[in-house]
C-alpha positions as CSV (number, residue, x, y, z in Angstrom):
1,X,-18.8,24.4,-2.2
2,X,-20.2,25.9,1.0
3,X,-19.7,22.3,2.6
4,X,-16.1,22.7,1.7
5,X,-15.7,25.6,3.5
6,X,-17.8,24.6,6.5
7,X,-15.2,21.3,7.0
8,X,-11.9,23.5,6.6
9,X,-12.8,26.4,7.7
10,X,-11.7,25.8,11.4
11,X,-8.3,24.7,10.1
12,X,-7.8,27.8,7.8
13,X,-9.0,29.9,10.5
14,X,-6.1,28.3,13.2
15,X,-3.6,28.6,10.4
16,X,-4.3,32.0,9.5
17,X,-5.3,33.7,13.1
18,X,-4.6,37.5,11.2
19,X,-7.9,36.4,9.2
20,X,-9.6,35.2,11.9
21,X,-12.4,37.6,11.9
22,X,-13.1,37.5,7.6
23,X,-12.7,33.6,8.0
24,X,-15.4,33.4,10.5
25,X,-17.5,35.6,8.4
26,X,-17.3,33.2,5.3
27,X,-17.9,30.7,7.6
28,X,-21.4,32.3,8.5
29,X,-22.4,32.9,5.2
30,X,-21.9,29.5,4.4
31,X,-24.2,28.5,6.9
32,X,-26.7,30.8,5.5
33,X,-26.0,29.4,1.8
34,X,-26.1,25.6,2.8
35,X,-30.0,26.4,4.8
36,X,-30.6,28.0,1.4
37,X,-29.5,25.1,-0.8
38,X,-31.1,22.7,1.1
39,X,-34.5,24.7,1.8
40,X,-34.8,25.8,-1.9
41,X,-34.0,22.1,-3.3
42,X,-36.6,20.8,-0.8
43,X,-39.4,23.1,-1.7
44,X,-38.5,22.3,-5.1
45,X,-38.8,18.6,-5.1
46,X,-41.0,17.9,-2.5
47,X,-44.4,18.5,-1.0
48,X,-45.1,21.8,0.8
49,X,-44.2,21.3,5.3
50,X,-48.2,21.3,6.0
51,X,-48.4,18.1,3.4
52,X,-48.6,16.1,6.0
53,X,-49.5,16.7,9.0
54,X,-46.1,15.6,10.9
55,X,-44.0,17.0,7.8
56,X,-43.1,12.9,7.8
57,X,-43.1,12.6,3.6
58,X,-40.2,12.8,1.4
59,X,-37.6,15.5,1.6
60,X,-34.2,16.0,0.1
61,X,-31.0,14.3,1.4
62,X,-29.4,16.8,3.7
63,X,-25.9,17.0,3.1
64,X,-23.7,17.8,5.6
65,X,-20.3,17.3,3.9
66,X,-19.5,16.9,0.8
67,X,-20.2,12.7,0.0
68,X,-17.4,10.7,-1.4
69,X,-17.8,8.6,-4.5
70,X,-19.2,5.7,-2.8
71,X,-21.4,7.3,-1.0
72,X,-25.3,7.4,-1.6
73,X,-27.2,9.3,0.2
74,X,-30.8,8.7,0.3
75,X,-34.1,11.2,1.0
76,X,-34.8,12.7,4.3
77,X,-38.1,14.0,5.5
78,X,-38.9,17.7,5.1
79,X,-38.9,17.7,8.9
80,X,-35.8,16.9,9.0
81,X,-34.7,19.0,6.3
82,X,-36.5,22.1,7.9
83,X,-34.3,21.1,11.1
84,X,-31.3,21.6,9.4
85,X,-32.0,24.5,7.6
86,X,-32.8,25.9,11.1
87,X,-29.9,24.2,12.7
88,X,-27.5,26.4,10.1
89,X,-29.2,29.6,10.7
90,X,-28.8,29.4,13.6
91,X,-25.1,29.0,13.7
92,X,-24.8,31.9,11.1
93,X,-26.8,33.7,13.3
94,X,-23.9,33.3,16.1
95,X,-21.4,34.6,13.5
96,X,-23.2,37.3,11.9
97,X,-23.4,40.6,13.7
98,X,-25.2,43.1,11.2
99,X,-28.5,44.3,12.0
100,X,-28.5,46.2,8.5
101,X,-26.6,44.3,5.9
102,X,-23.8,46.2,4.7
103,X,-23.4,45.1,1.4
104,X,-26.5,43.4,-0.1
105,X,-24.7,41.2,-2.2
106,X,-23.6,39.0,0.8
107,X,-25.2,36.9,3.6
108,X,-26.1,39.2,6.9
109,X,-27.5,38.6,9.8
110,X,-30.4,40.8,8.6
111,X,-30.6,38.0,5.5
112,X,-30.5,35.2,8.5
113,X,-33.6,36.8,10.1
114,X,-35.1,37.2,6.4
115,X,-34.7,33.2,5.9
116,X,-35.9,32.4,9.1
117,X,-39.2,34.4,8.3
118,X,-40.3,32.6,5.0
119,X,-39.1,29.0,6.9
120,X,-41.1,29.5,9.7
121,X,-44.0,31.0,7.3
122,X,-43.9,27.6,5.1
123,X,-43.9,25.8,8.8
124,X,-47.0,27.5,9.9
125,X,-45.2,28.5,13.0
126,X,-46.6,32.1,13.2
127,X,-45.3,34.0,16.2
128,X,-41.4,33.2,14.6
129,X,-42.7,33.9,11.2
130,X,-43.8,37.2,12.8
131,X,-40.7,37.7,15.1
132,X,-38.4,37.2,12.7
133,X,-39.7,39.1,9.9
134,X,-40.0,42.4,12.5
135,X,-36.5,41.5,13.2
136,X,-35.4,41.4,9.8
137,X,-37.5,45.1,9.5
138,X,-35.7,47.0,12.1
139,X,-37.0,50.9,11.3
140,X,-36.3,50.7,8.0
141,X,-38.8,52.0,5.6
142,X,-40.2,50.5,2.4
143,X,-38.7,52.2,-0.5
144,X,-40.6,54.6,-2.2
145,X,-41.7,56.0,-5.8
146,X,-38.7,56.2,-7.9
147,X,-36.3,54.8,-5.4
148,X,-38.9,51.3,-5.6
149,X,-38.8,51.4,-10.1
150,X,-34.8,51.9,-10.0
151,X,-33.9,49.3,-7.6
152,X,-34.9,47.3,-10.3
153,X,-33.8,49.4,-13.2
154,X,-30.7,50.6,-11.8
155,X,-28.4,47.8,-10.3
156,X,-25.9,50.5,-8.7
157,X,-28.5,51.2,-6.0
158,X,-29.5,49.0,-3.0
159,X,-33.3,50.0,-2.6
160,X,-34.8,48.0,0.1
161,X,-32.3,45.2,-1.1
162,X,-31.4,42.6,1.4
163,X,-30.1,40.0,-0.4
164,X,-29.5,39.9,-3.7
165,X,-27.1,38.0,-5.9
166,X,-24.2,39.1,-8.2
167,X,-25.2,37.8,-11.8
168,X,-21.5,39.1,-12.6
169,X,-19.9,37.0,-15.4
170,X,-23.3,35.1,-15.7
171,X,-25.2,34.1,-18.7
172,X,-28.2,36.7,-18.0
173,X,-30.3,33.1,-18.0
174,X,-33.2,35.2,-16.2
175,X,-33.4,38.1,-18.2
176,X,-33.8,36.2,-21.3
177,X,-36.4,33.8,-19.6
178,X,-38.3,37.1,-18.3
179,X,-37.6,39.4,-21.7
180,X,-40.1,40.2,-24.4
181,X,-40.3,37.2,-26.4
182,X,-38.5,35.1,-23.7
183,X,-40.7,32.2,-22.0
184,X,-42.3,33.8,-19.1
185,X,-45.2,36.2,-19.9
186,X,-47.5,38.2,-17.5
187,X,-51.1,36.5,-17.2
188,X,-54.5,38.9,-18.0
189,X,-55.5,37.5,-14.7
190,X,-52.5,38.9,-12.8
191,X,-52.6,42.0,-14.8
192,X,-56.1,42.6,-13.8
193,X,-55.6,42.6,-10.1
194,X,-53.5,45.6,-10.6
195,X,-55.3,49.5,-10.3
196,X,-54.8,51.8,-13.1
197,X,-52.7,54.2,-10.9
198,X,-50.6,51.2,-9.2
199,X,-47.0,52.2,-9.1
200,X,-46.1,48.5,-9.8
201,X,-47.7,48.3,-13.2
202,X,-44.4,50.4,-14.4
203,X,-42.7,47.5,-13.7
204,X,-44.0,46.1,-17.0
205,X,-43.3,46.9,-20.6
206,X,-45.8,49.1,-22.0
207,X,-47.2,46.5,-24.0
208,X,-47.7,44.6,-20.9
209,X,-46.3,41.5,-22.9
210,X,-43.4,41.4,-20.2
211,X,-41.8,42.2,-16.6
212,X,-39.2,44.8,-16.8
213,X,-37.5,43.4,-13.4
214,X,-34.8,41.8,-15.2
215,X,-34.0,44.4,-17.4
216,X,-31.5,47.0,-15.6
217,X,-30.5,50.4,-17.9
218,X,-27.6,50.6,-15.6
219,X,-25.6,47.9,-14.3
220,X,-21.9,47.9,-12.6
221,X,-19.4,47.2,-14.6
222,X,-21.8,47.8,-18.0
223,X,-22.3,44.1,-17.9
224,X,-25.9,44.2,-19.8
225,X,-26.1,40.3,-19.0
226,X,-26.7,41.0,-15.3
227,X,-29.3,40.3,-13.9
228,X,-29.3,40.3,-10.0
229,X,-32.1,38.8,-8.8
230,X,-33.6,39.3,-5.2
231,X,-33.3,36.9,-2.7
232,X,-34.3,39.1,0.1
233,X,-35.9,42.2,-0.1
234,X,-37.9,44.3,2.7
235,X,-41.3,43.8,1.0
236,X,-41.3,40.5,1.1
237,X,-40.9,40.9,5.4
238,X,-43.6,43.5,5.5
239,X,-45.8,40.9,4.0
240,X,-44.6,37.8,5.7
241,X,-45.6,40.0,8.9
242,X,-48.6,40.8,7.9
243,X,-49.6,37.2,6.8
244,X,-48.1,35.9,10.0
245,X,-50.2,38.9,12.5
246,X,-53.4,37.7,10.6
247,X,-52.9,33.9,11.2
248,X,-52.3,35.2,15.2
249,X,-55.6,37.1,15.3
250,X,-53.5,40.4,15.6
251,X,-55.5,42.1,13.1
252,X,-54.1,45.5,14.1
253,X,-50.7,44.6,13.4
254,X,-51.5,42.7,10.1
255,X,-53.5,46.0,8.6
256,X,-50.3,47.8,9.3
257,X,-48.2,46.0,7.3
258,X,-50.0,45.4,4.3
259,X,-51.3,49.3,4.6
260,X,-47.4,50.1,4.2
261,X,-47.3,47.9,1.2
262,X,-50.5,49.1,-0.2
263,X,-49.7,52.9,0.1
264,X,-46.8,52.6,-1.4
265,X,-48.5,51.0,-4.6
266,X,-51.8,53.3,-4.8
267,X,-51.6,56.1,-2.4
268,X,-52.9,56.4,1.1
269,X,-56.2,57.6,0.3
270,X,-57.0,54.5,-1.8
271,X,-54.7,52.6,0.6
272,X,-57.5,53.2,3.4
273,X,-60.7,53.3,1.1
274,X,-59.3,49.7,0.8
275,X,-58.6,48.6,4.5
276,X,-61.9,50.1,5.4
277,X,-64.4,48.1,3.3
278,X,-62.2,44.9,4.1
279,X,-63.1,42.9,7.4
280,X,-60.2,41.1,9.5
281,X,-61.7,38.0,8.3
282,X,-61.3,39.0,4.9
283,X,-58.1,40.4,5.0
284,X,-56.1,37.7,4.8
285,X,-57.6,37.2,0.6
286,X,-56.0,41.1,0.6
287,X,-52.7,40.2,1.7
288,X,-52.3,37.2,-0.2
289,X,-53.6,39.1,-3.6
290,X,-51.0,42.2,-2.6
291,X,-48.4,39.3,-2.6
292,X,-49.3,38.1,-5.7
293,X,-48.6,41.6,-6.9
294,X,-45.5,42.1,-4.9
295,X,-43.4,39.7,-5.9
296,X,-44.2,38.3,-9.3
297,X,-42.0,37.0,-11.6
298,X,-39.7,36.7,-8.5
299,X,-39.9,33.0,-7.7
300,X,-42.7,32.5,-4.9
301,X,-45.9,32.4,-6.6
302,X,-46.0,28.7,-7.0
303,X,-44.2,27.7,-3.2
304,X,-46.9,29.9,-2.1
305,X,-50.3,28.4,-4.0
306,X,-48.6,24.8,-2.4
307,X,-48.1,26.0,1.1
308,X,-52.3,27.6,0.8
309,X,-53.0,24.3,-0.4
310,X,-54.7,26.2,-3.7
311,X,-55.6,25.0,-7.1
312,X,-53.3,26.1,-9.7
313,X,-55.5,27.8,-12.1
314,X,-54.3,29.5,-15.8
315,X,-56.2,31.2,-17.8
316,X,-57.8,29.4,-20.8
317,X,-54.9,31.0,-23.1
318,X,-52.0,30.0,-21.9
319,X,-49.5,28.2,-23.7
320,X,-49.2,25.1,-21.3
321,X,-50.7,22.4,-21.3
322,X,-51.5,22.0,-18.0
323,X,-54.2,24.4,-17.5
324,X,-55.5,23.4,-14.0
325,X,-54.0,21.2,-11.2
326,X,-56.2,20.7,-8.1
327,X,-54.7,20.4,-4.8
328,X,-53.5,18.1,-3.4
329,X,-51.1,16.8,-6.7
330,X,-48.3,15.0,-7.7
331,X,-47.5,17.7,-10.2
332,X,-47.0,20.0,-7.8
333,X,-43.2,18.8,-7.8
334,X,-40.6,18.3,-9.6
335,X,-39.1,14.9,-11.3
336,X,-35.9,13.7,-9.4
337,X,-33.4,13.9,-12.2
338,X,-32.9,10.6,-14.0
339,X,-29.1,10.6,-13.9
340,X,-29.5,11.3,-10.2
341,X,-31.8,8.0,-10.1
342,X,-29.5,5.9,-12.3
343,X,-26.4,7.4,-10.0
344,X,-27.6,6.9,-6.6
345,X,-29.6,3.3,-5.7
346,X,-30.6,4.8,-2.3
347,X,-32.2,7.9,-4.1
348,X,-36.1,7.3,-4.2
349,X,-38.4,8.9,-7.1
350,X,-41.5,10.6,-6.8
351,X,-44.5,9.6,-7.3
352,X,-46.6,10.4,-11.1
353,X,-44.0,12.7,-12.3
354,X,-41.0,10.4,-12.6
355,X,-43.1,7.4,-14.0
C-alpha cells in the first residue's frame, strides 16, 4: 500500500495542485511506514545488525515498488536493508515539518527522529542513537502519575504518545493475546525486578496473572475491541538516550535519563539511593533492567536480548518448550513462510528453523 502511494503520488500531487500540501504529507508518512515495514520484517526474520560484523548475512528483500506477478524478489543483506530504512527516513524527514506530533495517530517528524533512534541503537552507531533520540525529546517531560496509568487506560488522551496506531474496526487481536487467560502471561522473574511502591506494577491485574496495557476503560468511539498499541512513546527515547550516552562514556548524561525514568517509577529519593550505590560501569545492567520494566509486553524484549547478544532464559515454569536458547541461535528467528518459499524460487530459507 505505502509503495502505491510512493509511485503515484507525484502524479496525484501534479493533478491535484489544491492538495498539494496534504499529498506531500501522505507521501512522508509513507516513507516513514515503508522504513517501518521493512525494519520490523527484517528484525523479525533475520539476525540482529551486530550478527556479523559487516551486517553481510541475510536480510529481507527490500521492496521498492510493489513486484509484479513474475517477479521474485530474493533476500537482501541487513546492511542493505538498514540503508533503505535510512534512505526513507530520510526523505520523510524532508517532508515532515512537526517537531511535536500533532496527532499521535499519524507519522511526524517527531516519529521520524523516534525511528531513527532505535535504528541507529540496533546499528550500534551511538552518537545518532543519542542525537536522534534528544531530538525526538525536545523539552517535553515524561508523563507522570496518573497521566502515565491512563495513557494506557484511557485511549482518549495522548500521554507521552508519539506514535501509536488506530486499532479502529480491528479484531482487538492484542488485547486477547495480552488479557487474563489470553497467551501471554507476566513472568515471576520480570515481576520480581519490580519495587513494592513502583508505579508500573499498576499496570498489572491485581492478580498479577496479566498486563493491563491492552485493556482501555475508555476508548473513542466505545469500540471495547481497541486496542492501540505504541509504536513510539517518549520513554522509550529517554532510555535509548541513556543506553546510547553510556555506550559514549557520557555517564553524566546517561544517569540523567534513566534518573527521569526511574523517578517517575519509585520516587526521587529511591531514584538517587539507586544511582548512588550504582557505578558508571555498572549502570549500563540498570538501564537495561529499567527497560525491561519499561516497556514489557510492548514488543522489544526479544529484538533487544538479540541485539545484547544474551541467552534467552525462562523460568523453569513456563509453558514453552523452549526454556533456554544460548546465543548465538538459529531460533532466534523466525521461519520464512512456506507459501512464501513454494511462491518465490529466489526466496532463500533460514537456516534450523525452516528444515
Amino acid at each position: 500500500n505505502v509503495n502505491n502511494i510512493i509511485q503515484y503520488a507525484p502524479g496525484v500531487i501534479s493533478a491535484n495542485p489544491a492538495k498539494a500540501d496534504d499529498c506531500r504529507r501522505y507521501l512522508g508518512e509513507a516513507y516513514l511506514l515503508r522504513a517501518m515495514c521493512h525494519f520490523d520484517q527484517c528484525r523479525t526474520y533475520a539476525q540482529p545488525y551486530n550478527y556479523t560484523a559487516d551486517a553481510g548475512h541475510l536480510g529481507v528483500p527490500i521492496l521498492w515498488k510493489t513486484p509484479g506477478a513474475d517477479q521474485n524478489p530474493s533476500r537482501a543483506t541487513v546492511k542493505q536493508v538498514y540503508d533503505a530504512v535510512l534512505q526513507d527516513l530520510g526523505r520523510a524527514s524532508e517532508i515532515l515539518s512537526d517537531d511535536v506530533a500533532r496527532d499521535y495517530r499519524y507519522a511526524s517528524l517527531q516519529a521520524v527522529r523516534c525511528m531513527y533512534s532505535r535504528v541507529y541503537l540496533y546499528m550500534e552507531q551511538w552518537q545518532q542513537a543519542f542525537d536522534y533520540a534528544r531530538l525526538a525529546i525536545g523539552s517535553q517531560q515524561l508523563a507522570q502519575g496518573e497521566e502515565y496509568i491512563n495513557m494506557y487506560l484511557d485511549l482518549n488522551g495522548q500521554g507521552e504518545a508519539i506514535f501509536r496506531f488506530s486499532g479502529y474496526k480491528m479484531n482487538g487481536s492484542l488485547k486477547s493475546f495480552y488479557n487474563a487467560g489470553g497467551v501471554c502471561a507476566p513472568a515471576d522473574t520480570l515481576l520480581s525486578l519490580f519495587d513494592s511502591d513502583d508505579i508500573r506494577l499498576r499496570l498489572f491485574a491485581d492478580d498479577r496473572k496479566s498486563t493491563r496495557k491492552y485493556s482501555p476503560t475508555s476508548v473513542p468511539e466505545n469500540d471495547m475491541k481497541r486496542d492501540d498499541p505504541f509504536v513510539f512513546r517518549l520513554s522509550e527515547e529517554y532510555l535509548n538516550a541513556a543506553e546510547a550516552a553510556w555506550q559514549l562514556a557520557q555517564y553524566a548524561d546517561a544517569r540523567k535519563y534513566i534518573r527521569a525514568i526511574i523517578e517517575r517509577a519509585v520516587g526521587a529519593e529511591k531514584a538517587e539511593t539507586m544511582l548512588a550505590a550504582t557505578s558508571d560501569a555498572s549502570l549500563i545492567d540498570l538501564i537495561r533492567r529499567e527497560r525491561v520494566k519499561e516497556l514489557c509486553f510492548e514488543g522489544h524484549n526479544l529484538w533487544d536480548i538479540t541485539r545484547w547478544k544474551q541467552d534467552m532464559v525462562r523460568e523453569a515454569k513456563t509453558s514453552s518448550t523452549a526454556r533456554r536458547i544460548d546465543y548465538p541461535s538459529d531460533l532466534f528467528v523466525l521461519p520464512i513462510p512456506q507459501n512464501e518459499l513454494e511462491a518465490n524460487w529466489n526466496m532463500q530459507p533460514n537456516p534450523t528453523v525452516n528444515n
